[in-house]
C-alpha positions as CSV (number, residue, x, y, z in Angstrom):
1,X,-31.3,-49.6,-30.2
2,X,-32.7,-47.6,-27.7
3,X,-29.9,-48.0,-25.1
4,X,-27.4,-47.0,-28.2
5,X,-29.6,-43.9,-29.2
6,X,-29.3,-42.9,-25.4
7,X,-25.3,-43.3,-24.8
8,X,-25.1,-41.2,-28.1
9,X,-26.8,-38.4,-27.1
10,X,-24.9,-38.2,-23.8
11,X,-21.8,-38.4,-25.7
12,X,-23.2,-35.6,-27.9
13,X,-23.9,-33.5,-24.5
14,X,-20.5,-33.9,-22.8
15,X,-19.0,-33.0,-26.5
16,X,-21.2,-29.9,-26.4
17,X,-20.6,-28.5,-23.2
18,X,-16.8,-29.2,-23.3
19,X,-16.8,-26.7,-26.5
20,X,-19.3,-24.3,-24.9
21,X,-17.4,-24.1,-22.0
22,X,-13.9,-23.8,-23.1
23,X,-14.5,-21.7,-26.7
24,X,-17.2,-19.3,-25.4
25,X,-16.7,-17.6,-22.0
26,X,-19.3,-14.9,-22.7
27,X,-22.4,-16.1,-21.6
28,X,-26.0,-14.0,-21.5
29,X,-23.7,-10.7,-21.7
30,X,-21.2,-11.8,-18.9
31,X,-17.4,-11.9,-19.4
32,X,-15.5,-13.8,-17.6
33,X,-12.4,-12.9,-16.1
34,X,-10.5,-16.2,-15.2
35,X,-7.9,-15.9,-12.2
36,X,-4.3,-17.5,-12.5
37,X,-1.5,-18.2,-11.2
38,X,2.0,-19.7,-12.9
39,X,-0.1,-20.0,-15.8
40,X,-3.0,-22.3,-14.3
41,X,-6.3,-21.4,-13.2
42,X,-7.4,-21.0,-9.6
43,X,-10.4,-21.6,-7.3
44,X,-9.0,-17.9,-5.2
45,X,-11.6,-16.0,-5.2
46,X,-10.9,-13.5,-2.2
47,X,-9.4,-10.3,-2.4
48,X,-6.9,-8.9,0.2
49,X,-8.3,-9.4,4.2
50,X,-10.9,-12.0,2.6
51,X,-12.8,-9.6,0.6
52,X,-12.5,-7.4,-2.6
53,X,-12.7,-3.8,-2.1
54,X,-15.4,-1.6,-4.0
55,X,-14.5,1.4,-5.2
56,X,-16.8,4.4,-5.6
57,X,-15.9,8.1,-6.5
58,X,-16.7,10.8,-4.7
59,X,-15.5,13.6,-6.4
60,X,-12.6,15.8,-7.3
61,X,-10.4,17.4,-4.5
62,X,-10.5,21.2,-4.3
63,X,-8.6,24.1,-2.1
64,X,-9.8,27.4,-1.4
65,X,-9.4,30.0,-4.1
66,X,-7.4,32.4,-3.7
67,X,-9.3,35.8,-4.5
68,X,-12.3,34.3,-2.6
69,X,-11.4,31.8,-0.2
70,X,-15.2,31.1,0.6
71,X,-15.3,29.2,-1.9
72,X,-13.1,25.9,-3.3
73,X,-11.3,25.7,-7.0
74,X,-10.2,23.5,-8.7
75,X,-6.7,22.1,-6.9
76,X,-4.0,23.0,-9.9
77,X,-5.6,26.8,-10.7
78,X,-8.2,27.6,-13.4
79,X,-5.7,28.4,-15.6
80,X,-5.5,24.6,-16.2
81,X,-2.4,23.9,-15.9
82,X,-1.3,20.3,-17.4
83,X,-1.0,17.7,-14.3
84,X,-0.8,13.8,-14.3
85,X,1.2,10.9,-12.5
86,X,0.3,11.4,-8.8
87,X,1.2,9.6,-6.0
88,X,-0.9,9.5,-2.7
89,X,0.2,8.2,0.6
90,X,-0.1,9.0,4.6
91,X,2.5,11.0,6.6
92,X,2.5,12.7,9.8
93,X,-1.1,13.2,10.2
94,X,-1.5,14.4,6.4
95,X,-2.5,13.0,3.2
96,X,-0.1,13.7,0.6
97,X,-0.2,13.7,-3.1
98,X,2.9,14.1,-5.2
99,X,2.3,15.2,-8.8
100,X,3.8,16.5,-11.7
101,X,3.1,19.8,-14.0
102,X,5.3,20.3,-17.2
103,X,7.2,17.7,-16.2
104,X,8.6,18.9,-12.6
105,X,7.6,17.1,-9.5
106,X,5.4,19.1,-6.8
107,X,3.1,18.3,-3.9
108,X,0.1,18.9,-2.2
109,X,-1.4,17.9,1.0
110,X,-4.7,17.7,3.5
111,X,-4.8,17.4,6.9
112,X,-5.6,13.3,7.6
113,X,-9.3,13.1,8.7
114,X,-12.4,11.7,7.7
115,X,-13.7,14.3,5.1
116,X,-10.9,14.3,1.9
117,X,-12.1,16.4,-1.1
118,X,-12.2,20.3,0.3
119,X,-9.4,22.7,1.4
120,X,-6.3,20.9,-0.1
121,X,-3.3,23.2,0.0
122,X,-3.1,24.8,-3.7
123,X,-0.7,23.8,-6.3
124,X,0.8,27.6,-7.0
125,X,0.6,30.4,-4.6
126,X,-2.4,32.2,-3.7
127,X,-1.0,35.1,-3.8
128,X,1.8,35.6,-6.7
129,X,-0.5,32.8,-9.0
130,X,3.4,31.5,-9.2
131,X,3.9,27.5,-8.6
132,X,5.8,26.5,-5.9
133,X,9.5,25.5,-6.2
134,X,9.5,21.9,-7.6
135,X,10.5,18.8,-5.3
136,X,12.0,17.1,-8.3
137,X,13.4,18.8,-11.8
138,X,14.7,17.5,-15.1
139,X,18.1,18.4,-15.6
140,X,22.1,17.0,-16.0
141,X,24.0,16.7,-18.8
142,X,22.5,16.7,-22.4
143,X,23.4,13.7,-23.9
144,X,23.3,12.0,-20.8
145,X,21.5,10.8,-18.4
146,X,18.4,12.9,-18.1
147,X,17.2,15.6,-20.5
148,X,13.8,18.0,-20.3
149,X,11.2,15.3,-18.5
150,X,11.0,14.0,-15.2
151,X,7.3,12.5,-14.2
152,X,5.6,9.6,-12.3
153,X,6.8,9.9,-9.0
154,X,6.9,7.6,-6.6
155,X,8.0,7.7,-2.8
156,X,8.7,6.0,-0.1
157,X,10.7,6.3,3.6
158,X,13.3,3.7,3.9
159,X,12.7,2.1,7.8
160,X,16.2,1.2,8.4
161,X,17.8,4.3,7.5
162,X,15.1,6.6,7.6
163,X,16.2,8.0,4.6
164,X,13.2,9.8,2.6
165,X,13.4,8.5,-1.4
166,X,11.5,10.0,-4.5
167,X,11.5,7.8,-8.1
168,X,11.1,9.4,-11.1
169,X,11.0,8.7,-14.8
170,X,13.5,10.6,-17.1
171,X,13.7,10.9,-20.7
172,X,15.3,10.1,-22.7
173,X,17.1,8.0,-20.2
174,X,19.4,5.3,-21.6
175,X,19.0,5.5,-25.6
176,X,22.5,6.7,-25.7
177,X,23.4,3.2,-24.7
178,X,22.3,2.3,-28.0
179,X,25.0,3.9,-31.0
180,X,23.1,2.8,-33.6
181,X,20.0,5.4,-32.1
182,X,22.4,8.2,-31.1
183,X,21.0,11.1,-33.1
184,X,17.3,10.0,-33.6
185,X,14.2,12.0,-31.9
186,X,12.1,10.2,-29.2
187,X,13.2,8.5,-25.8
188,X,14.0,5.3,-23.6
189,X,13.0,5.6,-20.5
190,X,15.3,5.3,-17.1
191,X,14.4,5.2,-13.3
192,X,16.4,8.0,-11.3
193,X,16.2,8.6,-7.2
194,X,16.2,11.8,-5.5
195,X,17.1,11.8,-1.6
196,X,15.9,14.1,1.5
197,X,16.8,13.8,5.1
198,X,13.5,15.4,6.0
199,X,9.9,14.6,4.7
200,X,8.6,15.9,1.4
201,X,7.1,19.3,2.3
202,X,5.9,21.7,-0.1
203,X,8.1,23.9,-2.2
204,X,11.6,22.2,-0.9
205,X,13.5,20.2,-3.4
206,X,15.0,17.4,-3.0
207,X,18.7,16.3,-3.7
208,X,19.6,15.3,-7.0
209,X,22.5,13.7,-9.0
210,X,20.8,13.2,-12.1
211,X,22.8,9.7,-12.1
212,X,20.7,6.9,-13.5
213,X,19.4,4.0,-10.8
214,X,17.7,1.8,-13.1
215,X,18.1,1.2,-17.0
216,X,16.7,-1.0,-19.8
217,X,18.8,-4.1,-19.8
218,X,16.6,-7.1,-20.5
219,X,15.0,-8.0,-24.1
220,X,11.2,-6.8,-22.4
221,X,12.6,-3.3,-21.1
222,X,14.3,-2.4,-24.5
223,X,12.5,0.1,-26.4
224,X,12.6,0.0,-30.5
225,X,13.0,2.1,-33.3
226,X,9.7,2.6,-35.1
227,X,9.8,4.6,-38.3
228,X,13.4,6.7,-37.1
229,X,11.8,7.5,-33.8
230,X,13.0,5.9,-30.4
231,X,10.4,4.3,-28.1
232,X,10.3,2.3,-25.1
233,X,12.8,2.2,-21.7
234,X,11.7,2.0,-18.0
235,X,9.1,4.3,-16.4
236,X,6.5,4.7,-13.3
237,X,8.3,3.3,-10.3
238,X,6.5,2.6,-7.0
239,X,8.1,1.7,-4.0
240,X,6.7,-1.1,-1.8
241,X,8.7,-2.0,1.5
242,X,8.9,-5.7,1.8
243,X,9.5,-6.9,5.4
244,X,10.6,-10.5,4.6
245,X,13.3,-9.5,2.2
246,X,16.7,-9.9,3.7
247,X,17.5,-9.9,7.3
248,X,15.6,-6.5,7.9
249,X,13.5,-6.2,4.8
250,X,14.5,-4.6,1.3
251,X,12.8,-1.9,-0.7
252,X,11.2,-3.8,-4.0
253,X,10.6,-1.1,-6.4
254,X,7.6,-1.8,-8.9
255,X,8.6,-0.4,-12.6
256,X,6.9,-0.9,-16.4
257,X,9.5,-2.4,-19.5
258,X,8.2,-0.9,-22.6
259,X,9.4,-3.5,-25.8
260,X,7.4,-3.5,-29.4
261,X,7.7,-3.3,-32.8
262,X,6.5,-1.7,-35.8
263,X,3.0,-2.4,-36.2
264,X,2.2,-4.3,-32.8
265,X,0.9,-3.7,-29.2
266,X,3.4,-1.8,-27.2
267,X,3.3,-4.9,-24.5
268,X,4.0,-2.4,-21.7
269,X,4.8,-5.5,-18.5
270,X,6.1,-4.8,-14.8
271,X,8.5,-6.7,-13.0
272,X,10.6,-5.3,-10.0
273,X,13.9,-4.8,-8.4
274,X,15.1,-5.2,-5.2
275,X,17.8,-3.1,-2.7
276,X,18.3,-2.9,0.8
277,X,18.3,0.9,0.8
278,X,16.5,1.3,-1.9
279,X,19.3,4.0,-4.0
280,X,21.9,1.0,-5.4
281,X,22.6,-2.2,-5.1
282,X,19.5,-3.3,-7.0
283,X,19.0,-6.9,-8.0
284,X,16.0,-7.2,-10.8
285,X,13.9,-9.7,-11.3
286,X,14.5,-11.0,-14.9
287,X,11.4,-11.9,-16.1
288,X,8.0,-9.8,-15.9
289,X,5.2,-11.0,-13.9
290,X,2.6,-9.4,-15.1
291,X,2.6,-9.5,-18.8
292,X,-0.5,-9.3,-20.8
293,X,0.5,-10.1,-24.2
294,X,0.5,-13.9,-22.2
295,X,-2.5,-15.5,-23.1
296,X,-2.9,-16.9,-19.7
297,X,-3.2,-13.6,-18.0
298,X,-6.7,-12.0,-17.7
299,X,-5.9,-9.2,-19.1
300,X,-4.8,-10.4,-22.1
301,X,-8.8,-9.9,-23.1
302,X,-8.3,-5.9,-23.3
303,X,-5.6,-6.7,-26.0
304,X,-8.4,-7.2,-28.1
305,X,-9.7,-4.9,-30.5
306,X,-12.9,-2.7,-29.7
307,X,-15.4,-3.6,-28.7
308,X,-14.3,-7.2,-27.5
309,X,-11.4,-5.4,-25.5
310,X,-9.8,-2.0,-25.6
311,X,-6.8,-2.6,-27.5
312,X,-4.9,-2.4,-24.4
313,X,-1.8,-2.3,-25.1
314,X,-0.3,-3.7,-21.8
315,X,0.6,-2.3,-18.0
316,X,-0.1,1.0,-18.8
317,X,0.4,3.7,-15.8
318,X,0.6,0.7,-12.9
319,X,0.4,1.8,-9.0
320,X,1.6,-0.7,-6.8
321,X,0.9,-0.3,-3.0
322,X,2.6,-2.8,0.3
323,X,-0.2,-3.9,2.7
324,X,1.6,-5.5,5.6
325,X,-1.6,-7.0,7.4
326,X,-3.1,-8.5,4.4
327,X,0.7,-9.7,3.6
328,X,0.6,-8.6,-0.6
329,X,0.5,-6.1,-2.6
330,X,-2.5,-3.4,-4.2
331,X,-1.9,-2.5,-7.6
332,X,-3.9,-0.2,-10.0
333,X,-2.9,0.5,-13.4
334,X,-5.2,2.2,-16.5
335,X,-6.4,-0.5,-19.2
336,X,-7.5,1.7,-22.2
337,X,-6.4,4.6,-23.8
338,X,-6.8,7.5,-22.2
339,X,-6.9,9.6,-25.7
340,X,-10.7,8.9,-26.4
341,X,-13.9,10.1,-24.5
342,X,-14.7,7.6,-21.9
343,X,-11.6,5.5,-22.0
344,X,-9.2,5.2,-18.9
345,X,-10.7,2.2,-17.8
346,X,-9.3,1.7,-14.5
347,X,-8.6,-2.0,-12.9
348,X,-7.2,-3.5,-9.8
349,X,-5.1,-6.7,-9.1
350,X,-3.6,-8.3,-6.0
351,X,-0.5,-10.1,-5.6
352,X,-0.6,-12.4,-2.2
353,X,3.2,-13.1,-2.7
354,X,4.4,-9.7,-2.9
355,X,4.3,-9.4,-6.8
356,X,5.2,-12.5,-8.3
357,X,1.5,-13.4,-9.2
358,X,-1.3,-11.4,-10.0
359,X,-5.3,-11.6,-9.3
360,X,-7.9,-10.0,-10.9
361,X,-10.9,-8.2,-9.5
362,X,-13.9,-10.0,-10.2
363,X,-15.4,-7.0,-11.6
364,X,-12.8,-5.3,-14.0
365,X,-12.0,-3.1,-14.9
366,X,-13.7,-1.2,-11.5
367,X,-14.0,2.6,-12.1
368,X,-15.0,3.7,-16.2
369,X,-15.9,7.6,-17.4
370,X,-19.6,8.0,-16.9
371,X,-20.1,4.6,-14.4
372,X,-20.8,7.1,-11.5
373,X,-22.5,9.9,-10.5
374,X,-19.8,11.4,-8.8
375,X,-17.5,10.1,-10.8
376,X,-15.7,11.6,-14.7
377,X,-19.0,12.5,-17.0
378,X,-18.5,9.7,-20.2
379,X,-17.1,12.3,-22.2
380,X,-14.6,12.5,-20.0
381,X,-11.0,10.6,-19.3
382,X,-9.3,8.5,-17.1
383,X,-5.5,7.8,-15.9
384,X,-2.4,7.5,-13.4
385,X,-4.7,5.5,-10.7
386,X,-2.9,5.3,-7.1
387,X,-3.8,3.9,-4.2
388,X,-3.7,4.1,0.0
389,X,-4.3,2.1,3.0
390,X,-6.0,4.0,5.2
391,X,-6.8,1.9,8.8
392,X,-7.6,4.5,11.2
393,X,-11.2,5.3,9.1
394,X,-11.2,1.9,7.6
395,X,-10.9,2.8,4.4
396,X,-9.0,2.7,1.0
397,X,-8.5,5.9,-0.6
398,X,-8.1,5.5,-4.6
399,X,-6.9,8.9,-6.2
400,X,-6.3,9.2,-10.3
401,X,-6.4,12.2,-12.9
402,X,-9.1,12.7,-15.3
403,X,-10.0,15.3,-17.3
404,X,-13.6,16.6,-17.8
405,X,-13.9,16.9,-21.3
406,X,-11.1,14.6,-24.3
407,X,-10.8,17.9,-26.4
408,X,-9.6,20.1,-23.6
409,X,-7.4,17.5,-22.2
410,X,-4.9,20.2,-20.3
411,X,-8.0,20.9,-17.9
412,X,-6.9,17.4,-15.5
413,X,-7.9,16.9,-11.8
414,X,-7.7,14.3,-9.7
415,X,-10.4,12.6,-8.0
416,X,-10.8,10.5,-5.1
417,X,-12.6,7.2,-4.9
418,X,-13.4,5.2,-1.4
419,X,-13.6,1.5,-0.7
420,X,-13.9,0.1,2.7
421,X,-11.3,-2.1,4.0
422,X,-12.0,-5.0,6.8
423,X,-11.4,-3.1,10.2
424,X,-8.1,-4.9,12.3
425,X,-10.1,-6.2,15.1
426,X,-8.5,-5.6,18.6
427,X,-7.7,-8.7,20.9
428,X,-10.2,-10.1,22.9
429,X,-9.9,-9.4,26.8
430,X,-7.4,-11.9,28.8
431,X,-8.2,-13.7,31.7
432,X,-6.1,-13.5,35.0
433,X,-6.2,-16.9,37.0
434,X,-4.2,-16.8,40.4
435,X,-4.7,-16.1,44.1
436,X,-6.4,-13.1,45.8
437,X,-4.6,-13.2,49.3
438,X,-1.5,-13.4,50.4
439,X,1.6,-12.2,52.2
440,X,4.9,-10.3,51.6
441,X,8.0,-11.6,49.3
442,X,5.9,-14.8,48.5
443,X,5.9,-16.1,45.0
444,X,2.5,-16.7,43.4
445,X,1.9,-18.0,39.6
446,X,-0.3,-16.9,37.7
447,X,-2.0,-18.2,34.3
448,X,-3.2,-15.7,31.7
449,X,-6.0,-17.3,29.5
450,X,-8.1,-16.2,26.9
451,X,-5.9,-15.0,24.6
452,X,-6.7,-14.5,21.5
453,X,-6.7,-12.3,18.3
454,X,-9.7,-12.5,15.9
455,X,-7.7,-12.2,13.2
456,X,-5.7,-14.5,14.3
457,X,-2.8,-11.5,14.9
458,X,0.3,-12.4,17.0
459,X,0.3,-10.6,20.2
460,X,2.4,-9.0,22.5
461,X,1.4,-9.0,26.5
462,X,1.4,-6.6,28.8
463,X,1.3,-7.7,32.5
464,X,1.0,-4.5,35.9
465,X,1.6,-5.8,39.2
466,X,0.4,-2.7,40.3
467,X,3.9,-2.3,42.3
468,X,5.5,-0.9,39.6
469,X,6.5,-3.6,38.0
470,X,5.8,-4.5,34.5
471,X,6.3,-7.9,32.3
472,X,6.2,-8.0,28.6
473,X,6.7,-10.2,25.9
474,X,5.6,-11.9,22.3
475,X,2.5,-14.5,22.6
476,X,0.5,-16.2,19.3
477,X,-3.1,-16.2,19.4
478,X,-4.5,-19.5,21.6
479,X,-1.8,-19.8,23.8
480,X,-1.6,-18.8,27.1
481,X,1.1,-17.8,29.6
482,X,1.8,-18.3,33.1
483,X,3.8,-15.8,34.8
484,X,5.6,-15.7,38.8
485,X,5.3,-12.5,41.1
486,X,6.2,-11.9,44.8
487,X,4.8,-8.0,46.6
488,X,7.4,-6.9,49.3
489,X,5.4,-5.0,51.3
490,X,1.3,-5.4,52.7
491,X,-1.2,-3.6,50.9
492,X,-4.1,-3.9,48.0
493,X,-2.8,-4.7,44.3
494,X,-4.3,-4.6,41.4
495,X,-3.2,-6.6,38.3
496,X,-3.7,-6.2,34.5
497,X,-3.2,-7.4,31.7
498,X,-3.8,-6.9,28.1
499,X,-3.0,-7.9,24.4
500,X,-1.9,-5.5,21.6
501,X,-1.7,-7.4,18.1
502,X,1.0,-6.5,15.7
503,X,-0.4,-4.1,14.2
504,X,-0.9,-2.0,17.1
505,X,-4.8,-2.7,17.9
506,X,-5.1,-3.2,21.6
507,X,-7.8,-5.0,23.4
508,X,-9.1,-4.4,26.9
509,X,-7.0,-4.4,30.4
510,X,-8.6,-7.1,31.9
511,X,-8.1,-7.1,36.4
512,X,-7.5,-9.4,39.3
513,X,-7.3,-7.6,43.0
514,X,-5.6,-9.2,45.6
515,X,-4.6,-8.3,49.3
516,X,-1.1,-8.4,50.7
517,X,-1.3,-9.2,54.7
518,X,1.0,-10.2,57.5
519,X,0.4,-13.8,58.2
520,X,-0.6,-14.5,61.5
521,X,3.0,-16.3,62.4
522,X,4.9,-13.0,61.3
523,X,2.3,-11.2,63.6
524,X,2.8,-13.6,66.7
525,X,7.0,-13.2,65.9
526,X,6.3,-9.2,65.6
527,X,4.3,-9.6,68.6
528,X,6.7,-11.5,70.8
529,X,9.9,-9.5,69.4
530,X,8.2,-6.6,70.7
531,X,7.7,-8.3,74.3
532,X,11.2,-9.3,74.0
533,X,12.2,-5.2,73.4
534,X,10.3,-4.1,76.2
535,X,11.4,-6.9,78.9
536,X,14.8,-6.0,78.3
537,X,14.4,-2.0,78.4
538,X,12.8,-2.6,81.4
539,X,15.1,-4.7,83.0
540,X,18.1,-2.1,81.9
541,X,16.2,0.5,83.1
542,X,15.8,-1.1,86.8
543,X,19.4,-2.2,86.7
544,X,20.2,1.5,86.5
């Protein structure tokens, strides 16, 4: 009986955990945030480089103002001018930040250094109090393809043809593909490019044909008709250059799909395109991969009603950014409304095949109104997160709007959060194994140990004779090369040799000496043709 009694309260256990476990993830206050992959969970849990980056805010950016340029203002005026959608990324020793303002594109920039928040360049000028002449502009024919609104830029340089691209949102974009909407209020989104020769710069506009790139096609990009109003379409596109696209890489540009219905979530998802110049050509990918009306994604939780989620209603206002050393992709979106004090819960997810799959933080969402003391006050607001790489300061710079107050929601900035990123360790020093000594147009081999990348980086080489002469080439991290040199005349040489990995760190010269000399059978020869001279101008000499 007692045996019995026992088996049954082990069987009672195992029941007990297996519905503990599987119907009740919230355990003393914690929320779990599962990670997956096709659907199934995973045991990945590290971020990008082998670790996940920690974001904290330090503040909003500033320039100086313009009566009294002692002392910094607010970046878009006090006159509070409506701003949102920016986009941050490193150029030609600046940081720059494209944004828009009543629906027009503009930029600002700071010289790239170590301290980020003071003395940006202002958004209008300091002295007319006039904003500078927009990079990007809503325009073209009305019906057609784009009408009064232009936002959420994104940008990116094309490596291959060097060719400077801007996205942008326009609205209403492609509803007149849709007869049975023509005539109705509202908007579905479309994706439109602008093109430059030259970098963005402040105040020059780019080249526009108004033409759309990208429009609503699949069943998950199609926007609705709720209540006689048009909603839905394509919007917020962020480049990301993908080196193992294609024979030389391809552009794959990030977008949202907004599809719902009366009554229901907006389920905002992102899927991408691909092109190889990044302006046509674009093949999509069909299906979204990151959808969070899917039960198996973990954000699916913020779907929920408040206060078990915040009725998230999908991708909403998604950054994505390329990291070529951690081989995947960044990408920061908003996952709450932004319309009520303390919302704009920002979170972050990373894709280690490029954006196919997607996962989570182990702490979203990572940056909420009133979390910090630097940060947006909690009766504040948060939205349009963006992110950079930053690996000369070893850093990640993570810039979004906000607004200090949810009833005087014109008044935006943008602040600036930090996280530190695992430094690209330079290769260790090579070893140089060969002779010291020798003599003139003699080949000597030598072997080149030691070389190694910490992270594991492929290498190139770099070999001095310290003749002139220079040998190059591609080695992986553990192997070793041998390499064959002859000198032509006597002297002292001195040999290096270093490794640069492939992302440009490069480790120490490392250096062998060696001595060229005459051997002492060249010197006997020199020797005894110089007899030979002299006999014979001695013995013309006394002929004469």
């Amino acid at each position: 009986m007692i045996k019995y009694n026992l088996k049954l309260v082990i069987i009672t256990g195992i029941i007990i955990l297996f519905i503990v476990s599987n119907f009740f993830p919230t355990i003393g206050g914690i929320t779990t945030d599962l990670d997956f992959i096709d659907g199934n969970r995973t045991d990945i849990t590290e971020g990008p480089l082998g670790e996940w980056p920690e974001f904290i805010p330090i503040g909003f950016i500033t320039a100086p103002h313009p009566d009294n340029p002692q002392y910094q203002t607010h970046l878009y005026g006090d006159w509070g001018g409506i701003v949102g959608e920016e986009f941050i990324f490193l150029q030609d020793g600046k940081i720059k930040l494209l944004y828009h303002s009543y629906h027009e594109t503009y930029m600002t920039e700071h010289p790239h250094q170590e301290e980020i928040l003071n003395n940006w360049i202002l958004g209008y000028d300091p002295l007319t109090k006039l904003k500078y002449t927009p990079l990007v502009k809503p325009g073209g024919p009305n019906p057609g393809p784009s009408w009064e609104h232009t936002d959420t830029p994104g940008y990116i340089q094309n490596p291959i043809t060097s060719e400077h691209l801007i996205y942008n949102t326009v609205r209403p974009g492609t509803k007149y593909l849709h007869p049975e909407w023509d005539e109705l209020p509202g908007w579905e989104g479309a994706i439109q490019v602008v093109t430059s020769e030259n970098p963005p710069s402040i105040g020059v506009p780019f080249e526009q044909t108004y033409d759309n790139m990208l429009i609503a096609e699949y069943w998950w990009e199609q926007g609705w008709n709720q209540n006689g109003e048009v909603k839905g379409g394509l919007s917020e596109p962020t480049p990301v250059w993908v080196p193992h696209l294609g024979e030389q890489g391809k552009v794959r540009l990030f977008y949202r799909g907004l599809h719902g219905s009366p009554g229901s979530y907006w389920n905002w998802r992102i899927s991408y395109a691909d092109s190889e110049d990044g302006k046509t050509n674009w093949t999509k990918n069909p299906n979204p991969t990151f959808d969070p009306s899917d039960p198996n994604n973990p954000a699916y939780q913020w779907t929920l009603p408040y206060p078990e989620g915040f009725s998230f209603r999908g991708a909403w206002q998604a950054h994505c950014t390329g990291d070529v050393r951690a081989n995947g992709v960044h990408m920061v979106l908003t996952v709450s409304n932004q319309n009520y004090a303390g919302f704009g819960h920002i979170a972050y997810y990373w894709s280690p095949d490029w954006g196919d799959t997607w996962i989570s933080h182990p702490d979203n969402p990572i940056i909420a109104p009133g979390q910090f003391p630097e940060g947006v006050p909690s009766e504040g607001f948060q939205r349009t997160p963006t992110l950079i790489i930053d690996e000369e300061y070893g850093r990640y710079i993570l810039a979004y709007n906000a607004g200090h107050d949810i009833n005087q929601k014109w008044k935006r900035r943008t602040y600036l959060a930090i996280a530190s990123r695992p430094a690209n360790n330079p290769p260790e020093t090579p070893k140089i194994i060969g002779p010291t000594k020798g003599i003139p147009e003699k080949i000597y081999n030598y072997n080149f140990t030691n070389c190694i990348d910490p992270d594991g980086d492929n290498m190139t080489y770099q070999v001095e004779w310290g003749d002139g002469s220079i040998d190059e080439g591609f080695i992986e991290s553990g192997g070793y090369i041998t390499i064959s040199h002859s000198w032509n005349k006597k002297g002292d040489y001195t040999i290096k040799a270093r490794l640069i990995d492939e992302y440009e760190a490069e480790g120490d010269w490392a250096t062998l000496n060696i001595s060229i000399k005459k051997s002492k059978a060249s010197q006997l020869n020199l020797l005894n043709d110089l007899f030979l001279q002299s006999l014979k101008f001695f013995i013309i000499n006394r002929l004469l």
